[in-house]
C-alpha positions in Angstrom: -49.1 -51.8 33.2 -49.8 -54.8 31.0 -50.0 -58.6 31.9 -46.3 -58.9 30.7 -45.3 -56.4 32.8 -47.1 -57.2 35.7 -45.8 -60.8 35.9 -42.4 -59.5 35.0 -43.0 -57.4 38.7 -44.2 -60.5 40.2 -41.5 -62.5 38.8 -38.1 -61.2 38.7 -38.7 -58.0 40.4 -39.0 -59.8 43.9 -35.9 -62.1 42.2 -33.5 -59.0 41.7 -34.7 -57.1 45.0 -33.3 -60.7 46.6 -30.0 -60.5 44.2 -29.8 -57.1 45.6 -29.9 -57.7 49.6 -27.7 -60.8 48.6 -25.1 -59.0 47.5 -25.1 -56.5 50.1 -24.9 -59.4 52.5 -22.4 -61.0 50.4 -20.1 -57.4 51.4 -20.8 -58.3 55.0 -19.8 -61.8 55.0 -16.7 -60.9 52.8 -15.3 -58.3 55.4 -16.3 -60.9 58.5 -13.8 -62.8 56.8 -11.2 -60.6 56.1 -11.6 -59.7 59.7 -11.3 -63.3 60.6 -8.1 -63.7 59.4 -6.6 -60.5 60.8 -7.9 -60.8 64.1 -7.7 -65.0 64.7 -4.4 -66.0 63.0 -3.4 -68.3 65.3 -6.6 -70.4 64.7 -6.7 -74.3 64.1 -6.1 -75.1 60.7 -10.0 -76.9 60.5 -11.4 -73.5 61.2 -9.4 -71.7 58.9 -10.6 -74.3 56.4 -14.1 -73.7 57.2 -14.3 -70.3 56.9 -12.8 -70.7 53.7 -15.1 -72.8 52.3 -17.8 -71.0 53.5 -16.3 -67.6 52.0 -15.5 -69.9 48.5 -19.2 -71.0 48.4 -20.9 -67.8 49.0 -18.5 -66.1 46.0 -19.4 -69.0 44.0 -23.6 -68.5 45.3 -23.3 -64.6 44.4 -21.5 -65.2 41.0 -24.6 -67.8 39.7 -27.3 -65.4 41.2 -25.6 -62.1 39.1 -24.9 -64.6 35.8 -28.7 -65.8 36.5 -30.9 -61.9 36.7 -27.7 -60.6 33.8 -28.9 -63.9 31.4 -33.3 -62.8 32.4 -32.9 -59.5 32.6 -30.2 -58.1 30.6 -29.4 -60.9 27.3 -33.1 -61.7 27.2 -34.3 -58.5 27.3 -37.5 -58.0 25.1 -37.9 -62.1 24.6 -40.4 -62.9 26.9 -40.9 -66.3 25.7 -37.4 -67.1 26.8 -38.2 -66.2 30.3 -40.7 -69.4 30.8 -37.4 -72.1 31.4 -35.2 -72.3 34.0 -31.3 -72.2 33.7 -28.2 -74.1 35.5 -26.9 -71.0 37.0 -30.6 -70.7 39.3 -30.2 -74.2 40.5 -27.0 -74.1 41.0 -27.3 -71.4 43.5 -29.7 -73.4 45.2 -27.0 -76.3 45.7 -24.4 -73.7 47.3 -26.8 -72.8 49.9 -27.3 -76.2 51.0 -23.6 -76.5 51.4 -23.4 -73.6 52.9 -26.0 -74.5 55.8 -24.7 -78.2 55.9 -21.3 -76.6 57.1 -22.6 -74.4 59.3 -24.9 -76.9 61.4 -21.8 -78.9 60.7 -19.8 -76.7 62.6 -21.9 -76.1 65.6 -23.1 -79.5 66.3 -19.2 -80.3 67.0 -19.4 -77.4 69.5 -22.3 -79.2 71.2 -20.1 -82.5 71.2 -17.5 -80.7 72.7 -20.0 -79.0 75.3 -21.6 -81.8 76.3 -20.0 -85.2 75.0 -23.9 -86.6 74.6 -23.7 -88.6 71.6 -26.8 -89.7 71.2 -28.2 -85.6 71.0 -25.0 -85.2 68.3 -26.0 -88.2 66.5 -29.7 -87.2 66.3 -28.9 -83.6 65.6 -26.4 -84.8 62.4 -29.5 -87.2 61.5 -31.7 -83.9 60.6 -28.4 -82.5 59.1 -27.9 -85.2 56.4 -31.3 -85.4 55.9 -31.6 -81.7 54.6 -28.8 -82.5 53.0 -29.9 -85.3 51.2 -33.1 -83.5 50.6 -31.7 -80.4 49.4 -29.8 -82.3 46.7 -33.1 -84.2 45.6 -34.2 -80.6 44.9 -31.6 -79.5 43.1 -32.0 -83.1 40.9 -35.3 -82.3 40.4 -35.0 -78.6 39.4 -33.0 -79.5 36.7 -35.5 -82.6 35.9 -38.4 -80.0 35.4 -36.4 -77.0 34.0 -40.2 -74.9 33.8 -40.5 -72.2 35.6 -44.7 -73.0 35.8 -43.7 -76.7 36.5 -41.8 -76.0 40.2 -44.8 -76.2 41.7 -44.8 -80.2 40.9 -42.0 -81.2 44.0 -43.7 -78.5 47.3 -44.5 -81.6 48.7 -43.2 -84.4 48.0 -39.2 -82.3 48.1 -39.3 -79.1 48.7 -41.7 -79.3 52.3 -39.5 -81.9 53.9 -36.3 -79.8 52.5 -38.1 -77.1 54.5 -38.3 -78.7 57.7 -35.0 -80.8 57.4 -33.4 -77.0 57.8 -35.6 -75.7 60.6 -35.3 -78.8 63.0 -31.4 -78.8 63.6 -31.4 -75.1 63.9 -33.7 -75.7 66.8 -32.3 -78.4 68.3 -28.8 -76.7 68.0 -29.8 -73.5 69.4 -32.1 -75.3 72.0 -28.8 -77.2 73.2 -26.3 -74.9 73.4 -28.6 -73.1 75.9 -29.4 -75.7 78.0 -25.3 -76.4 78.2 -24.8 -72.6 79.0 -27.7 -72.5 81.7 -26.4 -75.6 83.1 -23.1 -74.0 83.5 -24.6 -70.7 84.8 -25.3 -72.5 87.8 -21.7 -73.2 88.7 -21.3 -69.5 88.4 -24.1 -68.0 91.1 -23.2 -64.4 92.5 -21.3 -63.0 89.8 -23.3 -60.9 87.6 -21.5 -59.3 85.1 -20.0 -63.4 84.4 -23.6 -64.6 84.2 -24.4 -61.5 82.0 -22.1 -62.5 79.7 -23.4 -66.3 79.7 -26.9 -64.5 78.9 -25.4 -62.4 75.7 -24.1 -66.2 74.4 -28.0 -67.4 74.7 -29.0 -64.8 72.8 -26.4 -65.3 70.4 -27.7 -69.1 69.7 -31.1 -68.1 70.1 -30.8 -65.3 67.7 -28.9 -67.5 65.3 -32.0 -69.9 65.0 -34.4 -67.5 64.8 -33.2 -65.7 61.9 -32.3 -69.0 59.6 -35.4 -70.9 61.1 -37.5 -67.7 60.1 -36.3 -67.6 56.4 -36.7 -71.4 55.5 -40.1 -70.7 57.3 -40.9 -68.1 54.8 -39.2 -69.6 52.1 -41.6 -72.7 52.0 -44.9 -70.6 52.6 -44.1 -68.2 50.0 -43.4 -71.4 47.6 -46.4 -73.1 48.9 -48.9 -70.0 48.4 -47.1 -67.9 45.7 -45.9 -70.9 43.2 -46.2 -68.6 40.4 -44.0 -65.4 42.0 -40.5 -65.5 42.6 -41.0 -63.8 45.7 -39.3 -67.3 47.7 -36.3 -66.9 45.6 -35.9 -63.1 47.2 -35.5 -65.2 50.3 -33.1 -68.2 49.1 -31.0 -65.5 47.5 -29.9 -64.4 51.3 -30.6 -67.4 53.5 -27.0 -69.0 52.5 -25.7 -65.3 53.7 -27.4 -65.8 56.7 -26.3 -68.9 57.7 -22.8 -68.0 56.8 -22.7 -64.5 58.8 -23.9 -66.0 61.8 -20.9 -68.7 62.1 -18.5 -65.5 61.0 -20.3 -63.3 63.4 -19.5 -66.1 66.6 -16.1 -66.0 65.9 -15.7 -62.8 65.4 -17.0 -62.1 68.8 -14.8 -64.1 70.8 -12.5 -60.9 71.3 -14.9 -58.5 72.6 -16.1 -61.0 74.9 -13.0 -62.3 76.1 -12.0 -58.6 77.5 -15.8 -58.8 78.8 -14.7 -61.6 80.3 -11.2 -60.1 81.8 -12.8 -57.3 82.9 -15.4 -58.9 84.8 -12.2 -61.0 86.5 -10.6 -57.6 87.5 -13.5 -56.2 88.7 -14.2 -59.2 91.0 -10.5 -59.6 92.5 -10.5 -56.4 93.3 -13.5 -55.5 95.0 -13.5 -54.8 98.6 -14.5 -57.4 100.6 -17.7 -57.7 102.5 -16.8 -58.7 105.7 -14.7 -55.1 106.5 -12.5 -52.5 104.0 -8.9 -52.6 104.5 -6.9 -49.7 103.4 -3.1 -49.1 103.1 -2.1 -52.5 103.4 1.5 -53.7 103.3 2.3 -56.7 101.0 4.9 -57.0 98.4 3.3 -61.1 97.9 1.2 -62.2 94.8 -2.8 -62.7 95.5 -4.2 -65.1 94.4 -7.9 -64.9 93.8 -10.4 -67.7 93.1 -12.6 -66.6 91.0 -15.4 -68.2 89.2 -15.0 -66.7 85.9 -15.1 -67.8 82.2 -12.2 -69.2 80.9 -10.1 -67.7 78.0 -10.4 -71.6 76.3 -14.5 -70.9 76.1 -14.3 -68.9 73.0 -10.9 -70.5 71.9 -12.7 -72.0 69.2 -16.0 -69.9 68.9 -18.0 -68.2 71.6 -19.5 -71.9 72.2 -16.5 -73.9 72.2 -15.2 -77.1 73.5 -14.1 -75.9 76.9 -17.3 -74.9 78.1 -17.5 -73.0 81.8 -15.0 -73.4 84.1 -16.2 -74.2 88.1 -13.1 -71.9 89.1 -10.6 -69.6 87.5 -7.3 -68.7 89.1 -6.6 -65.5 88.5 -3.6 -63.8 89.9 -2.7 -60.1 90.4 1.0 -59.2 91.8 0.8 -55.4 93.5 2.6 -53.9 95.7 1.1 -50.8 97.9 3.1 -48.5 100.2 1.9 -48.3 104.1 0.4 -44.5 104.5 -1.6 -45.4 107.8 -2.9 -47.8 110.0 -4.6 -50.8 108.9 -8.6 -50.1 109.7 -11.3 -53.3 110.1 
């Protein structure tokens, strides 16, 4: 393998292996959608909107990514020289994906509004969000300053770090607060396992969210700060706008699985025998009522981690009627 070659590996080999896992993540984020508005027609018209958006920005991320490798690696095939500048379509992907995660945190610091109507957290949370906002577009600005390839290596620190860590910080801080809202409300809760179970599975659904977008900025900047010259960090920007985009699709998506978790678990409870003595073949032809503390169907109206929270009690109500075959037994 000659030097060309080899820096063609280095280069936009790691850049189409990225275009490739984009686009496959681009399919999942496509039928997350289509399932969205099959499943959640009834939705507010604001989330309807912002899963439009989202699904509008990552056509428009996978179209520039395919335009950019067809113009490297198909029309400029055999011209290396033409490979040394940068083109529109690149940066341009790059300005989608901040979008893209700027509606996302978007999205979820409202839910922690809504969970725990403390401003000042909200406030400082949507601080870090404009921030990587603001720094995302300086980016952008100055990618298509520089337009060399060899010359990105000019803003790691004076744009591209602090883009960096404007992304991670409100991931933390949004997955670190919808936690401490959801073990706060576990407490209300005590004694009913399969209820707290499913308090547990929405942790790990924030945690897990910020993790996995955390984790790729993370490796974004450090393969941008110690490989300047590969292309290896754009493997990772390619997806990280799919990322953040699946994980918002992926919470709402969720909210019917977990309400029949949740319905279940409210069955289960009203009907189990009680501790102090079993009754059996008991006459009544009255509705029982049952207080139950139990997660209420508003929690995941508007995503798993919605406005409404945990409720202290539930009502739930159950009207049977059972035909005396013996005597009652205590």
């Amino acid at each position: 393998m000659d030097q060309v070659e080899s820096a063609l590996v280095d280069t936009f080999g790691a850049a189409y292996i990225g275009a490739m896992v984009a686009l496959a993540l681009y399919g999942i984020t496509t039928l997350q959608t289509y399932l969205y508005y099959i499943y959640y027609p009834r939705d507010e018209w604001v989330m309807k909107l912002t899963v439009a958006v989202l699904w509008i920005s990552e056509t428009l991320h996978i179209s520039f990514v395919s335009r950019f490798m067809y113009i490297y690696l198909i029309k400029n095939y055999g011209n290396p020289s033409s490979l040394a500048e940068g083109h529109w379509t690149l940066y341009m992907s790059v300005f989608c994906n901040v979008m893209i995660a700027t509606v996302v945190q978007s999205f979820f610091a409202t839910r922690i509004y809504s969970f725990g109507k403390k401003k000042w957290l909200v406030g400082f949370i949507t601080l870090f969000i404009i921030a990587h906002f603001a720094f995302g577009i300086e980016f952008v600005i100055n990618l298509f300053r520089i337009n060399i390839f060899a010359n990105f290596i000019q803003v790691k620190y004076s744009t591209a770090l602090p883009f960096a860590i404007a992304a991670v910080v409100p991931d933390v801080l949004i997955s670190g607060s919808l936690c401490y809202f959801l073990e706060s409300n576990k407490q209300l809760i005590n004694g009913i396992r399969r209820t707290e179970a499913l308090i547990n599975i929405l942790m790990a659904y924030a945690i897990n969210r910020a993790l996995l977008t955390s984790t790729a900025a993370i490796t974004e900047i450090i393969l941008y700060a110690v490989l300047p010259e590969s292309f290896s960090f754009l493997a990772v920007d390619f997806c990280i706008g799919k990322f953040y985009a699946n994980t918002l699709l992926a919470t709402l998506n969720a909210r019917k699985s977990l309400r029949g978790r949740a319905l279940e678990d409210s069955i289960e409870d009203a009907s189990a025998p009680s501790s102090r003595g079993a009754v059996s073949s008991v006459v009544f032809n009255t509705p029982v009522h049952v207080q139950l503390s139990a997660v209420r169907d508003s929690t995941i109206n508007n995503g798993t981690l919605s406005a409404s929270g945990f409720s202290n009690q539930c009502s739930f109500a159950e009207t049977r009627s059972i035909h005396e075959k013996g005597e009652e037994k205590v």
